[in-house]
Structure formats: structure tokens, C-alpha cells
FIKOLZA-1660 file (N, C-alpha, C; in steps of 0.1 Angstrom, whole numbers, plus 5000, padded with zeros to 4 digits):
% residues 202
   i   px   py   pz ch aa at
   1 8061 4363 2187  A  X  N
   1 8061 4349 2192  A  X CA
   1 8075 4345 2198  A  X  C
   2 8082 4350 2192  A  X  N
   2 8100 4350 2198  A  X CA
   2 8099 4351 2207  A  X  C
   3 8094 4362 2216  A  X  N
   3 8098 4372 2225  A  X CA
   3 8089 4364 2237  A  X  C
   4 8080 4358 2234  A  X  N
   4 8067 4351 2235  A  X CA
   4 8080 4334 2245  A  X  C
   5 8081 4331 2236  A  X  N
   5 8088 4316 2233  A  X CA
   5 8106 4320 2246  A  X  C
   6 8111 4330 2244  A  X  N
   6 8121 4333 2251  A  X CA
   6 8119 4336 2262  A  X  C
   7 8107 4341 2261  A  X  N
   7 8106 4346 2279  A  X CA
   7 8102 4336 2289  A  X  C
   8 8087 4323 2282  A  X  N
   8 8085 4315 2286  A  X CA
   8 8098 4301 2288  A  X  C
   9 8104 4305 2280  A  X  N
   9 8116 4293 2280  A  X CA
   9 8123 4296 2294  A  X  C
  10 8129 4309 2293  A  X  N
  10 8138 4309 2308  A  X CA
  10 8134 4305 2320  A  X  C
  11 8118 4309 2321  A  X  N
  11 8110 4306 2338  A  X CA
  11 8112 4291 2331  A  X  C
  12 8105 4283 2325  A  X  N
  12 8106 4269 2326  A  X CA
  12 8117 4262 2327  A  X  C
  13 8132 4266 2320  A  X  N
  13 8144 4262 2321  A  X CA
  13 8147 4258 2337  A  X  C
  14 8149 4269 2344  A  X  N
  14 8151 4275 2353  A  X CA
  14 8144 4262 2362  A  X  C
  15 8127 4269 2362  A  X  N
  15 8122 4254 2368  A  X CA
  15 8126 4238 2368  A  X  C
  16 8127 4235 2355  A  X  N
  16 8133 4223 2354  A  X CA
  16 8143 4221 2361  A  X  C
  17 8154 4231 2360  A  X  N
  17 8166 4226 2366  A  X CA
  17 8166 4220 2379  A  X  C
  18 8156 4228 2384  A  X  N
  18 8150 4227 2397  A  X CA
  18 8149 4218 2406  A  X  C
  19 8134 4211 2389  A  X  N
  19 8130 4200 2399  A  X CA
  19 8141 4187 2396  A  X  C
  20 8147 4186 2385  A  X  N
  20 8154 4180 2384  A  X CA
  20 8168 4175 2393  A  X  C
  21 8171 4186 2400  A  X  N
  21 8180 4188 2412  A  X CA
  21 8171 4181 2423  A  X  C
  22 8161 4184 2422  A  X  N
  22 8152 4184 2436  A  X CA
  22 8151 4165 2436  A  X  C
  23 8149 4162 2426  A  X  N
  23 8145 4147 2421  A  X CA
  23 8160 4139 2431  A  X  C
  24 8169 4144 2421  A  X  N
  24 8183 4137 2425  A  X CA
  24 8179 4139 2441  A  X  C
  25 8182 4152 2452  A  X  N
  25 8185 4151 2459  A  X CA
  25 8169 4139 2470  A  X  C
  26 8161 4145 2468  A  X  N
  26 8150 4131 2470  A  X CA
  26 8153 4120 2472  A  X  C
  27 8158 4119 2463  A  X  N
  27 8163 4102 2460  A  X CA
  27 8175 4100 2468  A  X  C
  28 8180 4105 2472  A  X  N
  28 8192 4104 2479  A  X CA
  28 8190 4105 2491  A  X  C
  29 8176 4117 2495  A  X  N
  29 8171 4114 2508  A  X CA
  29 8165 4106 2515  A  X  C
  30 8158 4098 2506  A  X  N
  30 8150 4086 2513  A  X CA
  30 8158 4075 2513  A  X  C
  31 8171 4072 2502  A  X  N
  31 8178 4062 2504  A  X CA
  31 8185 4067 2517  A  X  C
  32 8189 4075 2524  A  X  N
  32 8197 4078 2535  A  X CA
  32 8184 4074 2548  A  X  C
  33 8173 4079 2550  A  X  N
  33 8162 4073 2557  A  X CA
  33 8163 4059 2557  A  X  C
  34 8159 4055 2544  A  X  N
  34 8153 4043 2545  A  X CA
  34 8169 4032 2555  A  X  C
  35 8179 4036 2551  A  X  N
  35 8193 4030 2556  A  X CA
  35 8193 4032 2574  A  X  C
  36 8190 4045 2576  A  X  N
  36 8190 4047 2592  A  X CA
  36 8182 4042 2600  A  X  C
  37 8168 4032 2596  A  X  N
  37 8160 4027 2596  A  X CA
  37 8167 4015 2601  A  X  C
  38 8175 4010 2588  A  X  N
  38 8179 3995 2587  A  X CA
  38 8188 3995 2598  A  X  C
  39 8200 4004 2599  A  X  N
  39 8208 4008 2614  A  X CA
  39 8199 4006 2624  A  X  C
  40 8191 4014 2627  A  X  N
  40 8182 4012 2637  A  X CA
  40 8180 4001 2644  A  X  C
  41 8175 3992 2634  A  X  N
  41 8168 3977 2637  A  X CA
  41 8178 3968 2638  A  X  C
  42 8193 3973 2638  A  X  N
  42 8205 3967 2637  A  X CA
  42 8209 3969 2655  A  X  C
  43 8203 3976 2660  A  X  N
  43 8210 3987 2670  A  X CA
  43 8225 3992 2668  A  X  C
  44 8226 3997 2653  A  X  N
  44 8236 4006 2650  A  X CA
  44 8230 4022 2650  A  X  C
  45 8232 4025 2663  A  X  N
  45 8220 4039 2669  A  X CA
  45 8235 4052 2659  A  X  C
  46 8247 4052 2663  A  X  N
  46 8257 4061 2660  A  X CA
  46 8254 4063 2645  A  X  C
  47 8252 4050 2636  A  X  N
  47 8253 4051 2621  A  X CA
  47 8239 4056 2617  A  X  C
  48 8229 4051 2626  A  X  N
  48 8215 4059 2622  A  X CA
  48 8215 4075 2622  A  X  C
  49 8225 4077 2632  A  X  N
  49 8224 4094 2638  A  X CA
  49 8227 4099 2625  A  X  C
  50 8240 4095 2620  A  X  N
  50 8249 4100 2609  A  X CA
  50 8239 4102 2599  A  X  C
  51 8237 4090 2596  A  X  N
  51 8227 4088 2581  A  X CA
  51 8216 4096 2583  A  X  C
  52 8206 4096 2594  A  X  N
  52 8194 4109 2593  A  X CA
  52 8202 4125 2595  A  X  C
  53 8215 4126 2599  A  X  N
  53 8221 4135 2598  A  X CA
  53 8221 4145 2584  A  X  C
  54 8226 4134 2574  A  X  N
  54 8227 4137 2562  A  X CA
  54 8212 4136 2550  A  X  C
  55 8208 4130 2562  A  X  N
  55 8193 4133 2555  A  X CA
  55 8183 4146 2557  A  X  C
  56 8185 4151 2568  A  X  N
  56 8180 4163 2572  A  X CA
  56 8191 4178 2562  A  X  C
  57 8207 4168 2559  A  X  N
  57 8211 4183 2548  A  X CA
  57 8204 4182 2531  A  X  C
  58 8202 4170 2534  A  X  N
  58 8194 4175 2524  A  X CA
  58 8182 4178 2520  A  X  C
  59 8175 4174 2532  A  X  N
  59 8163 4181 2533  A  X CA
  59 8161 4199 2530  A  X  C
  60 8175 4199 2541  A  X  N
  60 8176 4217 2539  A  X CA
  60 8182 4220 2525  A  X  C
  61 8189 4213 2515  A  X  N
  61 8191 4215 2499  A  X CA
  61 8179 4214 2497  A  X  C
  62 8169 4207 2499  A  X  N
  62 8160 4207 2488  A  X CA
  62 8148 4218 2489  A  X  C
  63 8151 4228 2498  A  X  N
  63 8138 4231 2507  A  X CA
  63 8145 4245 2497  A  X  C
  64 8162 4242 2498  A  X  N
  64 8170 4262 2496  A  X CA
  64 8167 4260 2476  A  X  C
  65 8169 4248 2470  A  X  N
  65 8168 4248 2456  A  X CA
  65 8153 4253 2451  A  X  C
  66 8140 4244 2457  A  X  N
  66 8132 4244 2455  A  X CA
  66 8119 4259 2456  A  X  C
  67 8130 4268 2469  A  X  N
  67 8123 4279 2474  A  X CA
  67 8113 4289 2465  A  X  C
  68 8117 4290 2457  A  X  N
  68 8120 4297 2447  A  X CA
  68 8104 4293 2436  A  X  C
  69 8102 4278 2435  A  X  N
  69 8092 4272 2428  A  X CA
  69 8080 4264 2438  A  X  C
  70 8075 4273 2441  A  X  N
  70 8062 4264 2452  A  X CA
  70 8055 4256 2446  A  X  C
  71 8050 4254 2433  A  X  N
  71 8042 4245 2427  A  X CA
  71 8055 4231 2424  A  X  C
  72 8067 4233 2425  A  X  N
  72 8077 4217 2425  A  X CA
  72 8083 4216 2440  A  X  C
  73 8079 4227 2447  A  X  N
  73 8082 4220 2460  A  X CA
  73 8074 4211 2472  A  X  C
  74 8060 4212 2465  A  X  N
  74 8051 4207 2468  A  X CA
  74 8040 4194 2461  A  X  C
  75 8053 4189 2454  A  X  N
  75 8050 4182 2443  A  X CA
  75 8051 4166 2450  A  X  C
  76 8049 4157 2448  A  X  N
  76 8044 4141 2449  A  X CA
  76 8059 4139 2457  A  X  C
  77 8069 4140 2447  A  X  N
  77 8080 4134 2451  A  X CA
  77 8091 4142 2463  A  X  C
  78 8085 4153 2469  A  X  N
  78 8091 4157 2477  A  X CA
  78 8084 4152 2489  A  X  C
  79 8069 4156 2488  A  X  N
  79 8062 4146 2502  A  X CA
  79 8073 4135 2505  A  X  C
  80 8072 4124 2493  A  X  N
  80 8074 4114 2501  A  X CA
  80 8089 4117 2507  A  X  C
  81 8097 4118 2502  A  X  N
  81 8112 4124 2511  A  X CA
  81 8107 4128 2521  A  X  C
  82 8103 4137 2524  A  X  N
  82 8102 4143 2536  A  X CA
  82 8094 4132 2548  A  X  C
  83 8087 4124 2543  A  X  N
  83 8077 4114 2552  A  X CA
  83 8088 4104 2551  A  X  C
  84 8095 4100 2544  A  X  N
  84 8104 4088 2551  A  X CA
  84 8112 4096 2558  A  X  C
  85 8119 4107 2554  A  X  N
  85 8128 4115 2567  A  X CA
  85 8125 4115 2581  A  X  C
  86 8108 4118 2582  A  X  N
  86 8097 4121 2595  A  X CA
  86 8099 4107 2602  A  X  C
  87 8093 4097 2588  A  X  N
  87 8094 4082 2599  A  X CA
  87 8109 4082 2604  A  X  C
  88 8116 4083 2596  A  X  N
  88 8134 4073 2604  A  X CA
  88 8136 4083 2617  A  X  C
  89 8136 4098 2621  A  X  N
  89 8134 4109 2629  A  X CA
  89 8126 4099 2643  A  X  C
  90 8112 4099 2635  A  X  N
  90 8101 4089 2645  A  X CA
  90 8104 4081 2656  A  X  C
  91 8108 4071 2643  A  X  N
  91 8112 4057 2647  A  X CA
  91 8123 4059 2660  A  X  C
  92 8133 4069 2653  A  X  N
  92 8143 4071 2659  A  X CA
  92 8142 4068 2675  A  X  C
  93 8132 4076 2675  A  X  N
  93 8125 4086 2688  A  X CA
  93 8116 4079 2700  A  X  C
  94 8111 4068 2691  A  X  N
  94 8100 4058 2694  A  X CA
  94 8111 4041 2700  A  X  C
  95 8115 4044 2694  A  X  N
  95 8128 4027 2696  A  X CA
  95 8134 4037 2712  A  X  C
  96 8138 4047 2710  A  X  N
  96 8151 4051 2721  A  X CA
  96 8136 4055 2734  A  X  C
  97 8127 4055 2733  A  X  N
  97 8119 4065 2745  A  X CA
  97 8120 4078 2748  A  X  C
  98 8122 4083 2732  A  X  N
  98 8123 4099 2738  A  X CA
  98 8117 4105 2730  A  X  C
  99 8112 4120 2732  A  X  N
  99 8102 4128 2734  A  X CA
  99 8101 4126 2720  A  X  C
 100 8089 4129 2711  A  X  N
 100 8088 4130 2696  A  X CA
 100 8087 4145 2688  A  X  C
 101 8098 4145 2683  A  X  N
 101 8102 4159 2674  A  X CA
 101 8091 4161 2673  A  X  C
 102 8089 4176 2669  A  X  N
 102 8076 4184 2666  A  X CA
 102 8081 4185 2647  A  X  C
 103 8068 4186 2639  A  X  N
 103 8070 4187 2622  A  X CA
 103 8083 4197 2624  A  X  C
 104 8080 4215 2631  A  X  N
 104 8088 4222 2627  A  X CA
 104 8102 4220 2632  A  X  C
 105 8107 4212 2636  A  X  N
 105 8117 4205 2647  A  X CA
 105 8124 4194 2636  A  X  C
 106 8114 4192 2627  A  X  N
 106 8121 4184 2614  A  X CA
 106 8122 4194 2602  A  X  C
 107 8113 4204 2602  A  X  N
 107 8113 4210 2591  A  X CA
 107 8106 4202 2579  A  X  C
 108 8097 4197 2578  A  X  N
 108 8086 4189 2571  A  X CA
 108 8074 4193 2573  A  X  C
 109 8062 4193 2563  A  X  N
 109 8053 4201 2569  A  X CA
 109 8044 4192 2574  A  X  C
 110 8034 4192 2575  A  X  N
 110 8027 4186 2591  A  X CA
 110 8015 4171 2579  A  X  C
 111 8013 4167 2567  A  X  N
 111 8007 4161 2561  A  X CA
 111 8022 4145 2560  A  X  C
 112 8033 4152 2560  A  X  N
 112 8043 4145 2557  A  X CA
 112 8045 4138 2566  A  X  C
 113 8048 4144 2582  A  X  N
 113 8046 4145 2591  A  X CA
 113 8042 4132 2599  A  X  C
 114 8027 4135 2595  A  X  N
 114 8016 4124 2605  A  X CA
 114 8017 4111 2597  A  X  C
 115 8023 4107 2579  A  X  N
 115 8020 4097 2575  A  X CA
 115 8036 4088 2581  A  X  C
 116 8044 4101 2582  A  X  N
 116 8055 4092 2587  A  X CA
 116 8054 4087 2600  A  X  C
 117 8051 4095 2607  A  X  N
 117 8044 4089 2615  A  X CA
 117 8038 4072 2619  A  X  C
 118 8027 4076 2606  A  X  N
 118 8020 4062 2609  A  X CA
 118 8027 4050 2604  A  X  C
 119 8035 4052 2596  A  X  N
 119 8047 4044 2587  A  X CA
 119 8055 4038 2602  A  X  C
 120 8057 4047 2607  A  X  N
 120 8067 4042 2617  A  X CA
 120 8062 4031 2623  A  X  C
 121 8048 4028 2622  A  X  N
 121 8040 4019 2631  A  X CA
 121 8047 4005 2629  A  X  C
 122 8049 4003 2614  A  X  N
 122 8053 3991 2607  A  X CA
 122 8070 3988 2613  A  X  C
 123 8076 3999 2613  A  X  N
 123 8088 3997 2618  A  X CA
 123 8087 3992 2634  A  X  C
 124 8077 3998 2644  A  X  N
 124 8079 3994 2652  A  X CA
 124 8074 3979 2660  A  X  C
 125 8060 3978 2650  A  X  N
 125 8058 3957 2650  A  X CA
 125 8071 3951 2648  A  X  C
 126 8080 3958 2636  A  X  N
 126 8094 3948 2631  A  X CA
 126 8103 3949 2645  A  X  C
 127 8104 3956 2651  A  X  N
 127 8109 3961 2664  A  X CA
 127 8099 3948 2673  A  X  C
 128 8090 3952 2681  A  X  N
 128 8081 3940 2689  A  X CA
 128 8086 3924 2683  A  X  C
 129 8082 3925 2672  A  X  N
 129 8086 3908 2666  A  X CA
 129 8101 3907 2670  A  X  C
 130 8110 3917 2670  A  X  N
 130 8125 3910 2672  A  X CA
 130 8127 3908 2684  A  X  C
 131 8118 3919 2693  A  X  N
 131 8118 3916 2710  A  X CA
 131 8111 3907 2711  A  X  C
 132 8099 3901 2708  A  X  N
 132 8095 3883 2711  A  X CA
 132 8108 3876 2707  A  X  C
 133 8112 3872 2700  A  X  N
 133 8118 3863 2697  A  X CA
 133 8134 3865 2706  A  X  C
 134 8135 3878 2714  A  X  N
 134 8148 3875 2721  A  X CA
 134 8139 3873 2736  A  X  C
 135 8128 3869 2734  A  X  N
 135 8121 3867 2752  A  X CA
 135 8117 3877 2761  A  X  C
 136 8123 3891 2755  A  X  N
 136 8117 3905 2763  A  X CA
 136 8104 3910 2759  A  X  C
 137 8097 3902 2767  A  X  N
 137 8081 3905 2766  A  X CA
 137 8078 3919 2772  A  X  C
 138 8086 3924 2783  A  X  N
 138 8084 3939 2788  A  X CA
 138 8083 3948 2780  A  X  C
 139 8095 3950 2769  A  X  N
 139 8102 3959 2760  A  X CA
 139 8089 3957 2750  A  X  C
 140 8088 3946 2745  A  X  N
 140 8075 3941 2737  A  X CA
 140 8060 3947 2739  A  X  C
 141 8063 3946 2752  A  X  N
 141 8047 3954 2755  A  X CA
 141 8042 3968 2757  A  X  C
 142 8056 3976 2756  A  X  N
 142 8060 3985 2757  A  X CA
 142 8059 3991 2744  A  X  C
 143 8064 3984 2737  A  X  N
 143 8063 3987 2720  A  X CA
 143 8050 3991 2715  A  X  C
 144 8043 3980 2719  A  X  N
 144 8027 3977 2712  A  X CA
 144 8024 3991 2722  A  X  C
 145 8021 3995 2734  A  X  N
 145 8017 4003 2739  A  X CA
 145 8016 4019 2732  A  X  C
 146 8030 4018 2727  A  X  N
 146 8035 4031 2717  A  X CA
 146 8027 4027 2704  A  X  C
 147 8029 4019 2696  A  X  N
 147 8020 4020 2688  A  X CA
 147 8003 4020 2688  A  X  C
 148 8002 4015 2698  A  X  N
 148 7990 4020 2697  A  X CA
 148 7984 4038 2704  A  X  C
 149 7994 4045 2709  A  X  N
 149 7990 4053 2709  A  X CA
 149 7991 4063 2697  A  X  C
 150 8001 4062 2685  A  X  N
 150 8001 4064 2674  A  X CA
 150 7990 4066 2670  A  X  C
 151 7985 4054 2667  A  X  N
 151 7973 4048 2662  A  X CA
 151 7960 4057 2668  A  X  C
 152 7962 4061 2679  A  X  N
 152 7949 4065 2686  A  X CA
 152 7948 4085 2683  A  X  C
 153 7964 4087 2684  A  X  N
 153 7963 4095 2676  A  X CA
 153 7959 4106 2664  A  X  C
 154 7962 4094 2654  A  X  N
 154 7958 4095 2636  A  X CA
 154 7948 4097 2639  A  X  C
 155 7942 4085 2643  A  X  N
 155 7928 4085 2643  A  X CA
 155 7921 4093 2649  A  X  C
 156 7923 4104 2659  A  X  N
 156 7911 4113 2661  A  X CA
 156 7918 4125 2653  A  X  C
 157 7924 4123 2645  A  X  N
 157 7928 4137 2633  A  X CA
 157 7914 4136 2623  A  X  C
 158 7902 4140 2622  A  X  N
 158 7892 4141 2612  A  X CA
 158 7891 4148 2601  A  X  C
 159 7904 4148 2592  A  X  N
 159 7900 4158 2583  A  X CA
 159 7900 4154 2567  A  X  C
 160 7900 4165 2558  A  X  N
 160 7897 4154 2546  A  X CA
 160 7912 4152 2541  A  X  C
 161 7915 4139 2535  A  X  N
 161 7928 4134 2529  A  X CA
 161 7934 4145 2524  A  X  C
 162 7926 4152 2514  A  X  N
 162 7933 4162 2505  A  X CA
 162 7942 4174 2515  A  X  C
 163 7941 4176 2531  A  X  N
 163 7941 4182 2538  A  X CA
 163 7960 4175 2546  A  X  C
 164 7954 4157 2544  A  X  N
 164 7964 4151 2549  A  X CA
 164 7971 4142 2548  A  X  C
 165 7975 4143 2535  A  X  N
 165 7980 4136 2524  A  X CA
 165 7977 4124 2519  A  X  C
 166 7966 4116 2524  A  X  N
 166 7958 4104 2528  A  X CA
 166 7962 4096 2538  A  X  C
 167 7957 4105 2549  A  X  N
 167 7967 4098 2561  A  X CA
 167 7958 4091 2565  A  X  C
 168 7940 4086 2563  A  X  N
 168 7931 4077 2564  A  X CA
 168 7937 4065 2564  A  X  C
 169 7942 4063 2551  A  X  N
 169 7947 4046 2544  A  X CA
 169 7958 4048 2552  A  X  C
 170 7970 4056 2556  A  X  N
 170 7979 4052 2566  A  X CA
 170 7975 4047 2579  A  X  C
 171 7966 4055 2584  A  X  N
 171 7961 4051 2599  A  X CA
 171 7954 4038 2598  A  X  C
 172 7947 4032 2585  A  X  N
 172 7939 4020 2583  A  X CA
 172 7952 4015 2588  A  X  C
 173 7964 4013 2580  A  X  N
 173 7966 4002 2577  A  X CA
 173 7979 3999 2595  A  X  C
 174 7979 4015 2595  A  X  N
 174 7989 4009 2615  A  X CA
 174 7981 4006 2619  A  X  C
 175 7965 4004 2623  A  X  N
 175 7956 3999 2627  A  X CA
 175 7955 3987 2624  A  X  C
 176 7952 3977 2614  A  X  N
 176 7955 3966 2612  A  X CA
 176 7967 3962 2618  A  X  C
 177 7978 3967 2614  A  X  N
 177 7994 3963 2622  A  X CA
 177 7995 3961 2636  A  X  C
 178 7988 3971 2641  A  X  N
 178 7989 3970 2656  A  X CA
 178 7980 3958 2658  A  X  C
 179 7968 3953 2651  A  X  N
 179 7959 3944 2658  A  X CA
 179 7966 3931 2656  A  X  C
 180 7973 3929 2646  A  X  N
 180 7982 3917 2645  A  X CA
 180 7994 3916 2655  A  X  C
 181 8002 3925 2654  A  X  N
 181 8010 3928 2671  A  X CA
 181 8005 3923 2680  A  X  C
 182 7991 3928 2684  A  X  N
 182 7984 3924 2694  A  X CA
 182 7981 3911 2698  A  X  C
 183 7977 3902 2684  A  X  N
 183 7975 3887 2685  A  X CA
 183 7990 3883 2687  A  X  C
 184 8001 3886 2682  A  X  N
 184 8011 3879 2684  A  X CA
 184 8019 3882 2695  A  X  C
 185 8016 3890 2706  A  X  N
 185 8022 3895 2714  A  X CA
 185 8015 3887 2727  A  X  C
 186 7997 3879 2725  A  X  N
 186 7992 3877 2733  A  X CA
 186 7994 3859 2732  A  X  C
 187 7998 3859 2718  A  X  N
 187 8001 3844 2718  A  X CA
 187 8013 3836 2727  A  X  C
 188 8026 3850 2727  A  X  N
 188 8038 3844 2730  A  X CA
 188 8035 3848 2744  A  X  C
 189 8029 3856 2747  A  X  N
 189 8027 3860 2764  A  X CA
 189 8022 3842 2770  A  X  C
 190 8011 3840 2760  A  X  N
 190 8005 3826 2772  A  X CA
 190 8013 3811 2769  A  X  C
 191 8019 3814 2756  A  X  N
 191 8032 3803 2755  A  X CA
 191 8039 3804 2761  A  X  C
 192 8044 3818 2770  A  X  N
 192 8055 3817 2775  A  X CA
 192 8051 3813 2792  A  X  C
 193 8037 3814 2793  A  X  N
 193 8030 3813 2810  A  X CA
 193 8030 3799 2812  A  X  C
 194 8026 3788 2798  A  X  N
 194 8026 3777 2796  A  X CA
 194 8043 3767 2800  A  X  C
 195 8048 3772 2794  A  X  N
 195 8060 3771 2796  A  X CA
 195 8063 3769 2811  A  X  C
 196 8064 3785 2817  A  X  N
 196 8065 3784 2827  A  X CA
 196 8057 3773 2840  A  X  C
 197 8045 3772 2836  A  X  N
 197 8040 3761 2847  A  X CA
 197 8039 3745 2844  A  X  C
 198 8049 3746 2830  A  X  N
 198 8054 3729 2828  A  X CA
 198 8066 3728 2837  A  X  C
 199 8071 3739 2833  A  X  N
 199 8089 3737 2842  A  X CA
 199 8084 3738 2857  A  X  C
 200 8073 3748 2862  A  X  N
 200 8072 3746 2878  A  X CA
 200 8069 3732 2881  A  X  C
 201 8058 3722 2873  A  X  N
 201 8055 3709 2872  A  X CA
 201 8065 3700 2875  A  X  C
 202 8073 3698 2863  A  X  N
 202 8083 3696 2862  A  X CA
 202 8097 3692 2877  A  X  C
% end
């Protein structure tokens, strides 16, 4: 039973340490996303670079610690790191108009991937709402246009959740987001047409 108890102890030690490294650096990862995010919406583009910078090294720590244990590298709390890493990358990509990283281009696997993805949807209404309110209806429409091809996206992916981390309820819910977008994009458009043919009046 010793022998039994010792041998089982080191694989598990070992493991632990693992996930427990893996935990810390997680948490460090998404707080670095979720920040490059906040840059973003700041148009602090230099400090977003940095911060998803340092979010992608630790992606690669967590990918070099975890190698080793595929049942903790594939565990709850590494998804989500990796899907807020995908969104702020996204977002990144989607705010500037340029091409969108491929998963293996992030090094995330492709379930992480598409929810970040749809996540980004929300970041990019917060994006639309701040361009209504500075009067760039172009940029704005531009926006919504991007999100909804997201949206159009997800949605012809047909496969079962267990397959795609429940990317259904993600795609529900940028779906709802974009249709709200939509009403408020169409509200300020005829407020603003309104506007305009008081002052030609005028």
C-alpha cells in the first residue's frame, strides 16, 4: 500500500503543481485581455498592443506548464483564458479593419476561438454606441455591418455544444446584441435626418 500511496502521490503532486501554476497564470491572463479591451475602447491602440502582448506569453507559459497534463490543460479555466485572449486579439482586429487572426495564429483551439469571437460582438455594440454618440454614423454602420457578419458566421457553424464549447448561447446572445444595435443605430440615423430637415427649414 506504501508503494501503492507513493507512486500515486508523485503523478498527482506533480499535477497539482501544475494546475495550480496554470490557475495563477490564467488569471493573469484574462486580467491582461480583459485591460487591452479597456485600452481599446480608450483608443489607447500602443497599450492594448503591449497588454495582449503579455497575454499571448502567457498563453505560451500555460500551454509549456500544462503540456505535460492534457486532462488540466483542457480544463474549464483554461478555455476561458484563452477565449478572452481570442476576443481582445478579435476585437483588436475588428475596431482597426484588419484581417482576423486565424485560431492557430493565436494559438487557442478553435471552441475558444469562435466564443471569443462572439464575445467580441458585445465589445463591438460598446464600440457603435460610442460612435453614435460622437455623430459618426458611417463608422457606426460599419460596425453593425461587422457584427453582423460574426453573427452570420456562428450561426451557420451546426454542431453539438459539447463540440463547441456552447457556442449556441454565445451566438444567441450576439444575435440579440446586434438586433438591439440595429434599433439604435436606426433610431439615431432618422433623428439625425430629422434634424437635418429642421435646420434646412429653418
Amino acid at each position: 500500500m506504501e508503494q501503492i500511496r507513493a507512486a500515486v502521490s508523485e503523478v498527482l503532486d506533480d499535477k497539482y503543481r501544475a494546475r495550480e501554476r496554470g490557475l495563477a497564470d490564467a488569471r493573469s491572463l484574462i486580467r491582461a485581455s480583459a485591460n487591452a479591451i479597456r485600452a481599446l475602447h480608450r483608443g489607447e491602440f500602443d497599450a492594448a498592443d503591449g497588454l495582449m502582448d503579455e497575454a499571448a506569453r502567457l498563453l505560451g507559459a500555460l500551454v509549456e506548464v500544462l503540456g505535460e497534463h492534457p486532462d488540466v490543460m483542457y480544463a474549464g479555466f483554461i478555455h476561458d483564458a484563452a477565449k478572452e485572449y481570442a476576443e481582445a486579439r478579435l476585437t483588436a482586429a475588428l475596431v482597426r479593419r484588419e484581417p482576423l487572426p486565424l485560431p492557430a495564429e493565436l494559438r487557442v483551439d478553435v471552441p475558444a476561438y469562435l466564443n471569443g469571437l462572439g464575445e467580441a460582438v458585445g465589445e463591438l455594440r460598446r464600440r457603435m454606441l460610442d460612435l453614435l454618440r460622437a455623430g459618426d454614423l458611417e463608422e457606426a454602420e460599419w460596425v453593425l455591418d461587422a457584427m453582423d457578419g460574426v453573427v452570420e458566421l456562428l450561426a451557420s457553424l451546426d454542431y453539438p455544444d459539447g463540440m463547441t464549447g456552447g457556442l449556441r448561447r454565445t451566438t444567441d446572445v450576439a444575435r440579440a446584441l446586434v438586433e438591439r444595435s440595429r434599433s439604435d443605430l436606426t433610431t439615431t440615423v432618422v433623428q439625425d435626418r430629422l434634424r437635418q430637415r429642421l435646420e434646412q427649414a429653418e
